[in-house]
C-alpha distance (Angstrom), angle and dihedral (degrees) to the residues before:
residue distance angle dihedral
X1 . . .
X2 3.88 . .
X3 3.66 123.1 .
X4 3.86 88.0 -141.6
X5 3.90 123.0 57.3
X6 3.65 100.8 -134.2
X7 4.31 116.1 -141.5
X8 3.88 81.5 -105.0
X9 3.43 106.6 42.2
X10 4.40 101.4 94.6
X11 3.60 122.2 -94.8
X12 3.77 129.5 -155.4
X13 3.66 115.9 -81.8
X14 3.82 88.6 -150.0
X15 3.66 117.0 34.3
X16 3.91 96.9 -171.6
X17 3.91 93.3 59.5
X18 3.66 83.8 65.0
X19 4.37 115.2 94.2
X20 3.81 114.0 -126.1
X21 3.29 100.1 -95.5
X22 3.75 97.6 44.8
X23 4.12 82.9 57.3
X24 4.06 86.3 44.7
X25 4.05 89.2 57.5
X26 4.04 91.3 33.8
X27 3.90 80.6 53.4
X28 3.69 100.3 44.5
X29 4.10 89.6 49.0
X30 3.52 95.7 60.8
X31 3.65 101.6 38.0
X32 3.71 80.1 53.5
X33 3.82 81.6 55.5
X34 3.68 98.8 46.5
X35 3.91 92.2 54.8
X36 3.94 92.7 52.1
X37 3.97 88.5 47.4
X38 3.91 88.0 48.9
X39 3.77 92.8 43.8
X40 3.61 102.2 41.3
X41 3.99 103.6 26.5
X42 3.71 95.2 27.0
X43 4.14 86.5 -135.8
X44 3.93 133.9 55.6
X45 3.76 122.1 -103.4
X46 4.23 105.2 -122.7
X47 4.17 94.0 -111.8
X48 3.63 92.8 55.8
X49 3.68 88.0 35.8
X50 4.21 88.7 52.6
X51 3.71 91.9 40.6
X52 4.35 94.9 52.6
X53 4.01 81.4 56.4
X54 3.77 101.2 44.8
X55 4.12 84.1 46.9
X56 3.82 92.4 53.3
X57 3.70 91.5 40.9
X58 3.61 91.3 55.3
X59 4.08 88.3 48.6
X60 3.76 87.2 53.3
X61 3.71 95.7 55.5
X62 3.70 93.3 41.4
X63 4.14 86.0 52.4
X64 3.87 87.7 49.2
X65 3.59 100.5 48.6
X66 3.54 92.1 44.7
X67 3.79 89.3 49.8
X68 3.98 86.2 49.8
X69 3.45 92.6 54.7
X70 3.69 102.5 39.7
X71 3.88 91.7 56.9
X72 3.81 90.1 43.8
X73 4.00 85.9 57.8
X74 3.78 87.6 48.9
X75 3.81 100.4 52.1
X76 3.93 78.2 43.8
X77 3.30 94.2 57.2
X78 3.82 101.5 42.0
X79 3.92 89.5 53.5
């Protein structure tokens, strides 16, 4: 396996049917992407440029929802 997810290598349909640490290593392969476009092409090609976004999007809803839930527990536990 590549450390790098190359624009035509596939890419989940559905990012939050992945586990965290399936995201974490999706995550890692494209960054790893993203530098090597950067350094070598001195710009991003749009599918690894799409996929960074959907990634962090995906991070930020995961955040969110755990946010949700951890002050949901809290009022919970305060009742």
């Amino acid at each position: 396996m590549n450390s790098r997810l190359f624009p035509t290598d596939s890419f989940p349909e559905d990012l939050a049917a992945l586990e965290d640490i399936e995201l974490q290593v999706l995550h890692s392969r494209v960054q790893r992407q993203v530098d090597h476009e950067y350094g070598h092409e001195f710009e991003l090609n749009p599918e690894t440029e799409f996929r960074a976004a959907d990634i962090a999007e995906e991070f930020g809803r995961r955040e969110a929802l755990a946010s949700s839930w951890g002050s949901l527990l809290n009022t919970m536990l305060k009742a």
